[in-house]
PDB file of N, CA, C and O in Angstrom, chain B, residues numbered from 101:
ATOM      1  N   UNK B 101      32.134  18.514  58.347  1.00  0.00           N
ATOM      2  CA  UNK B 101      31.547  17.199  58.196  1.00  0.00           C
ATOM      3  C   UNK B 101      32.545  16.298  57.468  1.00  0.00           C
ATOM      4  O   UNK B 101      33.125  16.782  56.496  1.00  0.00           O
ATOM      5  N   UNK B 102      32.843  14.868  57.884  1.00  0.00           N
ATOM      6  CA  UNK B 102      33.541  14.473  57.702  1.00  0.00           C
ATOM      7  C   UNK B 102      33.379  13.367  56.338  1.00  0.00           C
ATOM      8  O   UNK B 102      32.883  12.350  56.822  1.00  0.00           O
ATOM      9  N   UNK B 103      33.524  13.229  55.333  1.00  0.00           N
ATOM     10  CA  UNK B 103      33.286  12.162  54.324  1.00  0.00           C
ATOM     11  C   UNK B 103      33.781  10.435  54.557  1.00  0.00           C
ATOM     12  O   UNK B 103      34.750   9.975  55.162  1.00  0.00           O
ATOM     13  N   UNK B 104      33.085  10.006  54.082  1.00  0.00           N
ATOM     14  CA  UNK B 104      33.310   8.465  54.076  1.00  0.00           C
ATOM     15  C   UNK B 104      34.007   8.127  53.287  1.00  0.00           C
ATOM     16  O   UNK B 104      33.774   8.633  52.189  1.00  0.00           O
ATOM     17  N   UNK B 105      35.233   7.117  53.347  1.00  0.00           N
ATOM     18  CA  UNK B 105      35.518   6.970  52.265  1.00  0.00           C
ATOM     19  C   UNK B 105      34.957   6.552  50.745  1.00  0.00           C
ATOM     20  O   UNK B 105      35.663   6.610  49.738  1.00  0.00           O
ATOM     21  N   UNK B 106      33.971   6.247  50.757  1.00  0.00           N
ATOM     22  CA  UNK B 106      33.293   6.297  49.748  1.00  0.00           C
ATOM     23  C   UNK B 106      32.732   7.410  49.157  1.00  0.00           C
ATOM     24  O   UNK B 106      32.523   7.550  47.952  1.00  0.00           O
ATOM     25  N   UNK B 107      32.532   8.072  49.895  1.00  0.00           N
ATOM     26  CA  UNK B 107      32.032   9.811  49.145  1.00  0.00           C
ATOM     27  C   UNK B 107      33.663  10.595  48.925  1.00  0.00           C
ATOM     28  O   UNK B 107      33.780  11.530  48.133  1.00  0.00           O
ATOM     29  N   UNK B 108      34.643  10.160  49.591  1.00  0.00           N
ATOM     30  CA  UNK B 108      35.405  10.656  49.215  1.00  0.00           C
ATOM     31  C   UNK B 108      35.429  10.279  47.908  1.00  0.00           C
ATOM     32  O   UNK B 108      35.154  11.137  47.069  1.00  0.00           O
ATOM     33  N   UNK B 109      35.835   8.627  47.385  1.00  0.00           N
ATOM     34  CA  UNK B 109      36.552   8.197  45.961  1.00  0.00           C
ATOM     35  C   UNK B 109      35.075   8.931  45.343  1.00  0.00           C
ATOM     36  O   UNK B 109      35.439   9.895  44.669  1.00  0.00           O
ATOM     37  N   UNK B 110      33.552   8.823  45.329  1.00  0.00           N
ATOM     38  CA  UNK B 110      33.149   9.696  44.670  1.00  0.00           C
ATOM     39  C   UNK B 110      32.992  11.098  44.253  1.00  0.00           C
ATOM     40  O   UNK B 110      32.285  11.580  43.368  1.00  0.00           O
ATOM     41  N   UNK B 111      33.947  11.739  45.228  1.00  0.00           N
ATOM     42  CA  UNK B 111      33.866  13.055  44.813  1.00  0.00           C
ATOM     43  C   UNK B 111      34.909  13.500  43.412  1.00  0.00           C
ATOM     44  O   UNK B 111      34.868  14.337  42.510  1.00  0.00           O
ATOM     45  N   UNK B 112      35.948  12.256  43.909  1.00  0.00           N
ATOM     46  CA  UNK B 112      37.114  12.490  43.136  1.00  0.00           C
ATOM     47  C   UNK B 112      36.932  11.703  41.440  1.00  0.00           C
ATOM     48  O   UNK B 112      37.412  11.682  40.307  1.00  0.00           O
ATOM     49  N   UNK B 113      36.280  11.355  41.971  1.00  0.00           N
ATOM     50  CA  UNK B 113      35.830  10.889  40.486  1.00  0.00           C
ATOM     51  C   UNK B 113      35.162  11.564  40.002  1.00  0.00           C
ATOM     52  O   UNK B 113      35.468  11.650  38.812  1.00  0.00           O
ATOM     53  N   UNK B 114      33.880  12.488  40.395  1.00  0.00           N
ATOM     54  CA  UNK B 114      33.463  13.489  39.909  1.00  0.00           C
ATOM     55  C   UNK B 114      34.126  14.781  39.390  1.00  0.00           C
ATOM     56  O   UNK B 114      33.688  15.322  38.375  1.00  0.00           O
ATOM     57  N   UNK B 115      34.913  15.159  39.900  1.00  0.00           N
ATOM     58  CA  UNK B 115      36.136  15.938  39.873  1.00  0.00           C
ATOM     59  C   UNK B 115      37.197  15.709  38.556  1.00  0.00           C
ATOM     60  O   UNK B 115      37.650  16.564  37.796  1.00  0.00           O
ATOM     61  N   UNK B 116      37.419  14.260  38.569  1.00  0.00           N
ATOM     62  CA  UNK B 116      38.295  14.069  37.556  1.00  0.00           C
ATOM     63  C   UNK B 116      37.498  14.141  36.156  1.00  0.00           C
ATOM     64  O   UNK B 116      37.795  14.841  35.188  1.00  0.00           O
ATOM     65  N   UNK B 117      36.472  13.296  36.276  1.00  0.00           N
ATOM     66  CA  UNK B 117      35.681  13.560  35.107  1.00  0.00           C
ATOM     67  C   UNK B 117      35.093  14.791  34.882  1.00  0.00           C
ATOM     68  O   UNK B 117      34.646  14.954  33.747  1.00  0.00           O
ATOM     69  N   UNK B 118      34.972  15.739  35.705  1.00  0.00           N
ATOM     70  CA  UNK B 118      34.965  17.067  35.168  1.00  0.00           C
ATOM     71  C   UNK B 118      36.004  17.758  34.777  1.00  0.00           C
ATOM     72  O   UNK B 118      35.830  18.943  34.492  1.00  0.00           O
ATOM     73  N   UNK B 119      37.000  17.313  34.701  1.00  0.00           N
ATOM     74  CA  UNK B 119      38.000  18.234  34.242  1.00  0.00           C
ATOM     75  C   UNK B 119      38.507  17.776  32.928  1.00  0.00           C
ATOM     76  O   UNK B 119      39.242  18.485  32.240  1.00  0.00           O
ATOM     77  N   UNK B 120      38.001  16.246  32.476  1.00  0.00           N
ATOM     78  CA  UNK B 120      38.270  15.778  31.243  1.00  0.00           C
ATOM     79  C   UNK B 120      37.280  16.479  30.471  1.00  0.00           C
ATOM     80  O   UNK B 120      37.386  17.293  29.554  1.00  0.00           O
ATOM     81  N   UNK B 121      36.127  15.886  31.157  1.00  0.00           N
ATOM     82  CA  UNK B 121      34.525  16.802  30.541  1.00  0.00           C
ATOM     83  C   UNK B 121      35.679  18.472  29.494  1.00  0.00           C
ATOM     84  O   UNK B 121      36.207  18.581  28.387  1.00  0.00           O
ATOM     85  N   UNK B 122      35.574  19.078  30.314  1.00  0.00           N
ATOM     86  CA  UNK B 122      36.688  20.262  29.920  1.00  0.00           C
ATOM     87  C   UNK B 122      37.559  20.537  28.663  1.00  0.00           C
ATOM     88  O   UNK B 122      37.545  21.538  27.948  1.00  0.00           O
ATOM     89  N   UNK B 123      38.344  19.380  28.556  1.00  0.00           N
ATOM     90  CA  UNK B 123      39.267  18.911  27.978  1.00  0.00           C
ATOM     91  C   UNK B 123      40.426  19.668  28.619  1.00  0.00           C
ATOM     92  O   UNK B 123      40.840  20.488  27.800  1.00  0.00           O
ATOM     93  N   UNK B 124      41.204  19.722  29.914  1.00  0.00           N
ATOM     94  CA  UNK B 124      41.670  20.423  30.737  1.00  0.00           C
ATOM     95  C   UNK B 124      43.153  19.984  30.835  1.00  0.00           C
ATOM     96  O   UNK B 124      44.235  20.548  31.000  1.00  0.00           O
ATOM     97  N   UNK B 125      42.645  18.546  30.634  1.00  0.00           N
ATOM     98  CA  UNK B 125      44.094  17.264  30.480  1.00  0.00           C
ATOM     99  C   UNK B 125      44.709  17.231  29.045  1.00  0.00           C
ATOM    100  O   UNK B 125      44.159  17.035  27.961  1.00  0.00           O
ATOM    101  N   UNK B 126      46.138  17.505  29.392  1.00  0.00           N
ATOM    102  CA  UNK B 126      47.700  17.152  28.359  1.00  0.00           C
ATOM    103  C   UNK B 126      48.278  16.682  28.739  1.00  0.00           C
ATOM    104  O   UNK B 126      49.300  17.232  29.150  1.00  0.00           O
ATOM    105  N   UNK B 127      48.072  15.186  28.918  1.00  0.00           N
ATOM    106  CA  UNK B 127      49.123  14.381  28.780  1.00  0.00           C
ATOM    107  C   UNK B 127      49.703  13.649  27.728  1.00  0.00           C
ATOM    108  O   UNK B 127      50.292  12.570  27.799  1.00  0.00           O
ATOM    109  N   UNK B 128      49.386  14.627  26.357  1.00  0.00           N
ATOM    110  CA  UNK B 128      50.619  14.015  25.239  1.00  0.00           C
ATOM    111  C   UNK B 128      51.909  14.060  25.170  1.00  0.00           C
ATOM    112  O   UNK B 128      52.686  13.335  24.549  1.00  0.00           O
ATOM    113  N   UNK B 129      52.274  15.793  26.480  1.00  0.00           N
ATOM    114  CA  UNK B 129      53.598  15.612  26.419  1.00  0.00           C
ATOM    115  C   UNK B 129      54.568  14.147  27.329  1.00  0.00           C
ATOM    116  O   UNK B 129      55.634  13.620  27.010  1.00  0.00           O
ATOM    117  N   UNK B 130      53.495  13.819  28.696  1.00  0.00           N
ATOM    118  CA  UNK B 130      54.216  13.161  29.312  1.00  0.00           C
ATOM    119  C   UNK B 130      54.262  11.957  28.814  1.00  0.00           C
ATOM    120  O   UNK B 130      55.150  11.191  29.187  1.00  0.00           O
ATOM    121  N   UNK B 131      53.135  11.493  27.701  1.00  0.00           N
ATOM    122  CA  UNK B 131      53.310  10.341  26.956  1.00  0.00           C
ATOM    123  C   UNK B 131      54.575  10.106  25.923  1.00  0.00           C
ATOM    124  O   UNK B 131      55.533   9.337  25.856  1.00  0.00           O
ATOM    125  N   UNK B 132      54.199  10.873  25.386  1.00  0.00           N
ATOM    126  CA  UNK B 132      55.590  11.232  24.383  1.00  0.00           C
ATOM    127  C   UNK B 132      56.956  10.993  25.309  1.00  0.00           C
ATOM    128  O   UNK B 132      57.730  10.148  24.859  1.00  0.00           O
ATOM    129  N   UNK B 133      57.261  11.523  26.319  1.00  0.00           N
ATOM    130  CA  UNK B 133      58.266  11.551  26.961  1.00  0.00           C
ATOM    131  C   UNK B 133      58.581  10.188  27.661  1.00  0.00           C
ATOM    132  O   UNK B 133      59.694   9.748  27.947  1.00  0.00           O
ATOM    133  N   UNK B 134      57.340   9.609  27.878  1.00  0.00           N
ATOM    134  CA  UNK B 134      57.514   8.131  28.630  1.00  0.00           C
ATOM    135  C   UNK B 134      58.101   7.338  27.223  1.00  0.00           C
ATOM    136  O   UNK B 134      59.286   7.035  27.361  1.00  0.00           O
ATOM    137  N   UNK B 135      57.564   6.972  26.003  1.00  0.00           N
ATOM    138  CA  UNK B 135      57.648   6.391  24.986  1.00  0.00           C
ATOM    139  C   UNK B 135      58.758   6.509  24.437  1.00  0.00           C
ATOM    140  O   UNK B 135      59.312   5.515  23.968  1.00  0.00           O
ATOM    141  N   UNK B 136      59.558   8.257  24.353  1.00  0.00           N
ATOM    142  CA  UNK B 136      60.564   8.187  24.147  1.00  0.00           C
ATOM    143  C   UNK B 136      61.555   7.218  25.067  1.00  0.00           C
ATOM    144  O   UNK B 136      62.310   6.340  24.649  1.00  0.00           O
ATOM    145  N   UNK B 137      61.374   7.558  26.193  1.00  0.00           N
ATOM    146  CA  UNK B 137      62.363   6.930  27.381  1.00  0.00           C
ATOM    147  C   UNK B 137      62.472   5.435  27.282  1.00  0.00           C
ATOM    148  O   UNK B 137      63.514   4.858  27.592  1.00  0.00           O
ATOM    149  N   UNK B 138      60.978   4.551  26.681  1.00  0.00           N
ATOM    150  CA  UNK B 138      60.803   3.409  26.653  1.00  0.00           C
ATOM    151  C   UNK B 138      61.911   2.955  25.276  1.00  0.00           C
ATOM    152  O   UNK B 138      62.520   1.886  25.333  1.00  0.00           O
ATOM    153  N   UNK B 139      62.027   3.638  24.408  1.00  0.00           N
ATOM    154  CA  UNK B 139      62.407   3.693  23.230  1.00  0.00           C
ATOM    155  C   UNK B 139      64.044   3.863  23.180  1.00  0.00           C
ATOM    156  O   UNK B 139      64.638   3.164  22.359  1.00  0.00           O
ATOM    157  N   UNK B 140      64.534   4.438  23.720  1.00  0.00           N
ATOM    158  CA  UNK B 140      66.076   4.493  24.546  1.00  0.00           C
ATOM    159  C   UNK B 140      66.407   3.229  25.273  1.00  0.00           C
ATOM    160  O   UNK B 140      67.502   2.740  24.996  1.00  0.00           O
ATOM    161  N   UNK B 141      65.851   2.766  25.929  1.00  0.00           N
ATOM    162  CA  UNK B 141      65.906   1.478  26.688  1.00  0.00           C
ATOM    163  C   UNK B 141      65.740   0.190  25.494  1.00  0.00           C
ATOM    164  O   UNK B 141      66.376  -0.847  25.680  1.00  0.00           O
ATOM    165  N   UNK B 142      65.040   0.304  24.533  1.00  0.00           N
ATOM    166  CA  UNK B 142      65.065  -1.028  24.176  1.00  0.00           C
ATOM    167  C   UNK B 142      65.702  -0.951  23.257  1.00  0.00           C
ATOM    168  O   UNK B 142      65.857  -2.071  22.770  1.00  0.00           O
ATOM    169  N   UNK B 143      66.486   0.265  22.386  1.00  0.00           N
ATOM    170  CA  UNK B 143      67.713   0.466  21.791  1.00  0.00           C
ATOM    171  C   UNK B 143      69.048   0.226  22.317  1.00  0.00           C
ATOM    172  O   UNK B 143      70.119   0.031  21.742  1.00  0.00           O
ATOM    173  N   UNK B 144      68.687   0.296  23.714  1.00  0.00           N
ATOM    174  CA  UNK B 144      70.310  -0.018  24.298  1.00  0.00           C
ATOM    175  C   UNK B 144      70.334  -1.358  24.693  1.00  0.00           C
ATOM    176  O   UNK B 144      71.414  -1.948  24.681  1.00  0.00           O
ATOM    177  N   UNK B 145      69.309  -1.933  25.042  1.00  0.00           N
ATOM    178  CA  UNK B 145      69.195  -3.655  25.135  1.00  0.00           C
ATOM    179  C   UNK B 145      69.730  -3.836  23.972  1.00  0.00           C
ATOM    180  O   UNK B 145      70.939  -4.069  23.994  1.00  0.00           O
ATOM    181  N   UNK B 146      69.118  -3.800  22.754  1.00  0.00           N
ATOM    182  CA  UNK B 146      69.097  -4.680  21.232  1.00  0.00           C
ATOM    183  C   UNK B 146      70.866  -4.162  21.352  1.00  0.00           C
ATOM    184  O   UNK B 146      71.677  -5.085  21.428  1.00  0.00           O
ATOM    185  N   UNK B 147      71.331  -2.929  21.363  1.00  0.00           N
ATOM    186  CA  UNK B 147      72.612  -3.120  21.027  1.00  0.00           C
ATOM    187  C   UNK B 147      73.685  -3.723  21.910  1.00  0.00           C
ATOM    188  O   UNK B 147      74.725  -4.124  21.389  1.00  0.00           O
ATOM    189  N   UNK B 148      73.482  -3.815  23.297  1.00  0.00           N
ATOM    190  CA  UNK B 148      73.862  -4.649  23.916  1.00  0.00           C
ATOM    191  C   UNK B 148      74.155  -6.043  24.062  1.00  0.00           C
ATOM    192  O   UNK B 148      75.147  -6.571  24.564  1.00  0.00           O
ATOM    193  N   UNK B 149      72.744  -6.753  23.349  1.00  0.00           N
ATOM    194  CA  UNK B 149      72.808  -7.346  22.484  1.00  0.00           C
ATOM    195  C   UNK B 149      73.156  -8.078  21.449  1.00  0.00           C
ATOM    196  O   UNK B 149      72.941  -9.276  21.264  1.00  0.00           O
ATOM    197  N   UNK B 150      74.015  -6.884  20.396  1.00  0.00           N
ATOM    198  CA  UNK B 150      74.379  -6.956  19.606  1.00  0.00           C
ATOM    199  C   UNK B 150      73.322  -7.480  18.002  1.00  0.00           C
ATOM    200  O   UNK B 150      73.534  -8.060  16.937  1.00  0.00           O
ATOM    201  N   UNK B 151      71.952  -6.712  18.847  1.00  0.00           N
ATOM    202  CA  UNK B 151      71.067  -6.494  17.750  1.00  0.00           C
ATOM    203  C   UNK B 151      70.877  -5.289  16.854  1.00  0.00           C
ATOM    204  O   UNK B 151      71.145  -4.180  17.317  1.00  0.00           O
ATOM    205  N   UNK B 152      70.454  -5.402  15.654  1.00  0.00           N
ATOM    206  CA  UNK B 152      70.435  -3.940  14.920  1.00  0.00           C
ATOM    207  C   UNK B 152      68.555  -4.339  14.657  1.00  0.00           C
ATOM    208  O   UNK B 152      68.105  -5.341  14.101  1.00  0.00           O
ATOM    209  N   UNK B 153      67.903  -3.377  15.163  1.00  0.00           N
ATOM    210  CA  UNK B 153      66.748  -3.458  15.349  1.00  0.00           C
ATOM    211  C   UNK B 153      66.089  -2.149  13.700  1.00  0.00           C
ATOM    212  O   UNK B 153      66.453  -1.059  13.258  1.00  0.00           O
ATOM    213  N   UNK B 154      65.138  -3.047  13.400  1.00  0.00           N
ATOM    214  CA  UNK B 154      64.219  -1.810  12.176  1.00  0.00           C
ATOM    215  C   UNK B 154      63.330  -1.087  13.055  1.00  0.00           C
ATOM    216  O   UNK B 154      63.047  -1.434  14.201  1.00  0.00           O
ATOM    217  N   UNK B 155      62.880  -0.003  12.419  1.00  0.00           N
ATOM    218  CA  UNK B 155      62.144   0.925  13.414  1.00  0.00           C
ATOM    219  C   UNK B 155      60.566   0.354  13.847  1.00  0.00           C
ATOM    220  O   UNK B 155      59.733   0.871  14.590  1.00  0.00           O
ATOM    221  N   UNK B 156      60.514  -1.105  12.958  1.00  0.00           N
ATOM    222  CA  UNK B 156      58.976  -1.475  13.017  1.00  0.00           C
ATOM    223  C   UNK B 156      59.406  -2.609  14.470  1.00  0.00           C
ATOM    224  O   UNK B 156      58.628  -2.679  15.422  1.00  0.00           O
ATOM    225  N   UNK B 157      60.142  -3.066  14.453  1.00  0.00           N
ATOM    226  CA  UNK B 157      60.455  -3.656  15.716  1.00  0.00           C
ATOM    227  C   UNK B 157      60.806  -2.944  16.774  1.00  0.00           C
ATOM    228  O   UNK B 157      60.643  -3.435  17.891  1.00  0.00           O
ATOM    229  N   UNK B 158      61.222  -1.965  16.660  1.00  0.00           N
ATOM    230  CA  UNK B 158      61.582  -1.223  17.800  1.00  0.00           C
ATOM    231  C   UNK B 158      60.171  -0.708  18.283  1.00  0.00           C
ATOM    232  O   UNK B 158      60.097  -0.938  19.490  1.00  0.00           O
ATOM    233  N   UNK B 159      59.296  -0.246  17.929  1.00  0.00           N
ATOM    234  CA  UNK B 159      58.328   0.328  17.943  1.00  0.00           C
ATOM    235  C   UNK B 159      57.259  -1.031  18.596  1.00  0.00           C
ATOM    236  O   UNK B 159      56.419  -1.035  19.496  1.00  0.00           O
ATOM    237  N   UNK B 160      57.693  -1.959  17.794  1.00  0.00           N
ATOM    238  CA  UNK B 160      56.739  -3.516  18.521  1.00  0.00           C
ATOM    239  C   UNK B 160      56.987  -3.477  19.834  1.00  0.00           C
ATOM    240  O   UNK B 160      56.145  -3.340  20.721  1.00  0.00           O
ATOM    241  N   UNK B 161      58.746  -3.658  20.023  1.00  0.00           N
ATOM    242  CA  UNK B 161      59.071  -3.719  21.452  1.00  0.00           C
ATOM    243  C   UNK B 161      58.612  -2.788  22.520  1.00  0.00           C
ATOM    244  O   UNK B 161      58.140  -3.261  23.554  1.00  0.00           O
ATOM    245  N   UNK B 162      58.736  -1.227  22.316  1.00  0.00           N
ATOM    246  CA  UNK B 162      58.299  -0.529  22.770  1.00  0.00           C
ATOM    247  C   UNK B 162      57.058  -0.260  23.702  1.00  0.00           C
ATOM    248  O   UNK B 162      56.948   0.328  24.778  1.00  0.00           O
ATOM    249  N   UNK B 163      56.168  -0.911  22.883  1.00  0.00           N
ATOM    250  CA  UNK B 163      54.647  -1.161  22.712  1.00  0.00           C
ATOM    251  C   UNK B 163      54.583  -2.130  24.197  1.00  0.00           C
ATOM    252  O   UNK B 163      54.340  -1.669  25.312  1.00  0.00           O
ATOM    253  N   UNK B 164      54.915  -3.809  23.823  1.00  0.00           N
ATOM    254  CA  UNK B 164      55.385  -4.622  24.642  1.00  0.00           C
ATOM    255  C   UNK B 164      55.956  -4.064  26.272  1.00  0.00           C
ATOM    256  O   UNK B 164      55.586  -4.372  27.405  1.00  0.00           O
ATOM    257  N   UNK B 165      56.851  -3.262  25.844  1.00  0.00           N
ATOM    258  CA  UNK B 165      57.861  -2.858  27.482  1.00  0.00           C
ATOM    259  C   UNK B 165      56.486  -2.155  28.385  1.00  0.00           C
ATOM    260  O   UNK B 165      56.109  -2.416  29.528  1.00  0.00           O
ATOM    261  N   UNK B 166      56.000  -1.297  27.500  1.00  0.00           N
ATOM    262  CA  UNK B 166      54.620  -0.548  27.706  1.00  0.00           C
ATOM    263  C   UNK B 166      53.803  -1.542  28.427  1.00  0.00           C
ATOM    264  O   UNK B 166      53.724  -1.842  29.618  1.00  0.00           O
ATOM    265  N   UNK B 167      53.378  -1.848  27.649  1.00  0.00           N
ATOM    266  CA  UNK B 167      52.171  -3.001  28.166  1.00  0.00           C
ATOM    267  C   UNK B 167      52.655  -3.750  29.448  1.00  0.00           C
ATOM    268  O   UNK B 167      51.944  -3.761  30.453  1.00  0.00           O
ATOM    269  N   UNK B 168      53.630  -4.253  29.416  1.00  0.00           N
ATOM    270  CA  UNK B 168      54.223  -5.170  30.428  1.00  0.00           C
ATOM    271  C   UNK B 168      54.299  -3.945  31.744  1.00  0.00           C
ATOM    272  O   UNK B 168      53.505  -4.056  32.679  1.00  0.00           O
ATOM    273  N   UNK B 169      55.500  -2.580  31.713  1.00  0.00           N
ATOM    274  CA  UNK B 169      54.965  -2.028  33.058  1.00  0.00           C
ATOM    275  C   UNK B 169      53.495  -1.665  33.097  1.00  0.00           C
ATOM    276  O   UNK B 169      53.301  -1.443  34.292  1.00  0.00           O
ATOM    277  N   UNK B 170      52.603  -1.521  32.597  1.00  0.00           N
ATOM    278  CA  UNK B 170      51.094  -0.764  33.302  1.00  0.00           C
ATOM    279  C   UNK B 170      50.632  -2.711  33.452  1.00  0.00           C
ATOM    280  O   UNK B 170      49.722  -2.933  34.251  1.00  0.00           O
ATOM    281  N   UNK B 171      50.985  -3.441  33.026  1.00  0.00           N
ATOM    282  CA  UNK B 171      50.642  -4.701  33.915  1.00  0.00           C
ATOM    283  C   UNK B 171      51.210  -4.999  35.278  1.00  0.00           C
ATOM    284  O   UNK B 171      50.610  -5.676  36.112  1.00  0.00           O
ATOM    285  N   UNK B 172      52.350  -4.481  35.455  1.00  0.00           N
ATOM    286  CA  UNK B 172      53.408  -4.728  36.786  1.00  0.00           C
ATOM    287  C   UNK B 172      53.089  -3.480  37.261  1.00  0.00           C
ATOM    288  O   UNK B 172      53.699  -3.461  38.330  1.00  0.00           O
ATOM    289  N   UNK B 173      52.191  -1.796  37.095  1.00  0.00           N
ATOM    290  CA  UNK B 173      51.862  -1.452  37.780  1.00  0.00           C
ATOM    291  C   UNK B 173      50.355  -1.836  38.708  1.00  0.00           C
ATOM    292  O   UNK B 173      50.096  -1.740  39.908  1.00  0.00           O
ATOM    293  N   UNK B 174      49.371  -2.408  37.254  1.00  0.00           N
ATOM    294  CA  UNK B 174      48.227  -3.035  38.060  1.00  0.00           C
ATOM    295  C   UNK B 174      48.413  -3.872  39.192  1.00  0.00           C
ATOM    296  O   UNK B 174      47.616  -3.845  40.130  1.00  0.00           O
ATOM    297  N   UNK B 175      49.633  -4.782  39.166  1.00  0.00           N
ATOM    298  CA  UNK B 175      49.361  -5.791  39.690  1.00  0.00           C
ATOM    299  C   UNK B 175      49.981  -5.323  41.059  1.00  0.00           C
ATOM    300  O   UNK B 175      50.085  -6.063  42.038  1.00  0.00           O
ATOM    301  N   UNK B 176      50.328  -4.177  41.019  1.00  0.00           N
ATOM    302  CA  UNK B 176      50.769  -3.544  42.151  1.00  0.00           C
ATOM    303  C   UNK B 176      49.882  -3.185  43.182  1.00  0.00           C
ATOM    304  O   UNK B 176      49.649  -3.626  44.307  1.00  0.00           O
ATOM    305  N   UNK B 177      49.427  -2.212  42.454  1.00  0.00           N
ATOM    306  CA  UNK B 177      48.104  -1.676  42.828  1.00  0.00           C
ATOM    307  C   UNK B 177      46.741  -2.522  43.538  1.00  0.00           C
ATOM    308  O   UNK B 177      46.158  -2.068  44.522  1.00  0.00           O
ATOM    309  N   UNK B 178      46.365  -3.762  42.893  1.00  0.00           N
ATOM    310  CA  UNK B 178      45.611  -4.733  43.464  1.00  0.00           C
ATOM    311  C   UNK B 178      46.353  -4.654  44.671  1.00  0.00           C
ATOM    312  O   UNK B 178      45.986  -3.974  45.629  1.00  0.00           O
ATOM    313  N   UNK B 179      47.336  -5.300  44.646  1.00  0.00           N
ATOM    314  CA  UNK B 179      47.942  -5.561  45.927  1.00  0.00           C
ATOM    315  C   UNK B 179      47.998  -4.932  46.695  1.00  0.00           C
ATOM    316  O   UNK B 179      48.104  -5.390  47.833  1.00  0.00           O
ATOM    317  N   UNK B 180      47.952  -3.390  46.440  1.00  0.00           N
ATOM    318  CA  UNK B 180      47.788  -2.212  47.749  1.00  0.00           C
ATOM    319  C   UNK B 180      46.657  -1.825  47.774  1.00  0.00           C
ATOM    320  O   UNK B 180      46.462  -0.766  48.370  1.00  0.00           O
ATOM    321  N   UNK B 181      45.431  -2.560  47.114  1.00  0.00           N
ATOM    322  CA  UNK B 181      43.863  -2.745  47.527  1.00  0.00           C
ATOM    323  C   UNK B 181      43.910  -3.759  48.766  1.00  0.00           C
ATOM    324  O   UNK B 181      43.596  -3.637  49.950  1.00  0.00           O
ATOM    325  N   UNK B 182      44.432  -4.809  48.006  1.00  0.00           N
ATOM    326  CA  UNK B 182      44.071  -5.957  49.278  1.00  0.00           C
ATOM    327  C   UNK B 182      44.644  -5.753  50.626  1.00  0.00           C
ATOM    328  O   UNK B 182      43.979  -5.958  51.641  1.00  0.00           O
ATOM    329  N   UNK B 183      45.869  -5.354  50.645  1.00  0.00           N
ATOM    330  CA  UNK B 183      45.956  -4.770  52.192  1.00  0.00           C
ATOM    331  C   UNK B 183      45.462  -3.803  52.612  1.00  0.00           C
ATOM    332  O   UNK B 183      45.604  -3.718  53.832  1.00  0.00           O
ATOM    333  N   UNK B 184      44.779  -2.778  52.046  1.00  0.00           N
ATOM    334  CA  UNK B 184      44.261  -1.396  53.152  1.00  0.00           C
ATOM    335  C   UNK B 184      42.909  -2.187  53.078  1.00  0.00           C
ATOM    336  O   UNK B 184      42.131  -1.688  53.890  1.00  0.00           O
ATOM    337  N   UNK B 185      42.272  -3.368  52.317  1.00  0.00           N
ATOM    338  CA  UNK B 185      41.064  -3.780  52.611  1.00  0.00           C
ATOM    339  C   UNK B 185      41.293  -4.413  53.711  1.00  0.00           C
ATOM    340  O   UNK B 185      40.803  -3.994  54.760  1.00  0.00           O
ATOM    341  N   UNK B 186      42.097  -5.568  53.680  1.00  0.00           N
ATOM    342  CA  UNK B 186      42.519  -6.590  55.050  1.00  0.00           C
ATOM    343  C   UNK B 186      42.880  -5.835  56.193  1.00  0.00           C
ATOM    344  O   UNK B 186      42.876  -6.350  57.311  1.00  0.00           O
ATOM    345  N   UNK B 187      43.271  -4.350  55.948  1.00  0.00           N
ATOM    346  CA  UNK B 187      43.906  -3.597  57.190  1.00  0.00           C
ATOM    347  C   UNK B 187      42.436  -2.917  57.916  1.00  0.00           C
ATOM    348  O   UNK B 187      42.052  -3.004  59.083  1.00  0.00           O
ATOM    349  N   UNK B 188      42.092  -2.538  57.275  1.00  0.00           N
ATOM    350  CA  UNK B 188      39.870  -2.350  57.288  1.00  0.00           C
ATOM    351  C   UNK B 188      39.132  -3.123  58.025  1.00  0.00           C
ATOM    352  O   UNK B 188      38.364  -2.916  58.964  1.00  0.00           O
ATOM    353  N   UNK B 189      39.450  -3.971  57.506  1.00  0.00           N
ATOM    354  CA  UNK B 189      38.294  -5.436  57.719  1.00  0.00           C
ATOM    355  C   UNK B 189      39.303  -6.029  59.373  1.00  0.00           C
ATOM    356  O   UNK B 189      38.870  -6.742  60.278  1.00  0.00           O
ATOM    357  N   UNK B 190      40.464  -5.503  59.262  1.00  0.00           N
ATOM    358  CA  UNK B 190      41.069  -6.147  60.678  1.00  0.00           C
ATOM    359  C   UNK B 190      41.391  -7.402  60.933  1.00  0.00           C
ATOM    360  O   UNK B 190      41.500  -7.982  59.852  1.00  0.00           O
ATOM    361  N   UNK B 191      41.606  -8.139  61.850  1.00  0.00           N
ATOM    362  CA  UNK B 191      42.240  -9.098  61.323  1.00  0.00           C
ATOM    363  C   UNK B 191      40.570 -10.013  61.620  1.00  0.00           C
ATOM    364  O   UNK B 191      39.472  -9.880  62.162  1.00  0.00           O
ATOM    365  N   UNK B 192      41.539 -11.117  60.675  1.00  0.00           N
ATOM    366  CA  UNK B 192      39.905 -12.217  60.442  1.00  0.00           C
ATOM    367  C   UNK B 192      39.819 -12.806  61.457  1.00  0.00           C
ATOM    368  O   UNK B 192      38.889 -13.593  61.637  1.00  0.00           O
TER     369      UNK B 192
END
């Protein structure tokens, strides 16, 4: 039997939230590892630069670079809503 896409995204959501339910998920290491990486990057800007950055700014920036990609990934993402919707819906 074949699912709809809608019972699909609900299954998977059921699914995911059961496995948090769990506590099943570690992603402190890959956080840690992203943050570090973010943290390398805005050390080599500032010295590029020819900035000498304190660790409370570096850590601001960090934060910032953060925020800014999971905004430039949302805004991605919308965008690959609106076409598989428009690709759905067919043309108007």
């Amino acid at each position: 039997m074949a699912l709809s896409p809608a019972e699909r995204s609900q299954r998977a959501r059921h699914a995911a939230l059961s496995v948090h339910a769990r506590g099943r998920t570690n992603t402190g290491p890959a956080r840690a590892a992203q943050l570090a990486l973010l943290e390398q990057q805005v050390v080599a800007e500032a010295l590029a630069q020819g900035e000498n950055l304190s660790d409370d700014e570096v850590r601001k920036r960090v934060d910032f670079k953060r925020r800014a990609r999971m905004a430039a990934m949302s805004r991605l993402a919308q965008k690959a809503y609106r076409v598989r919707r428009e690709r759905m819906e067919g043309p108007a």
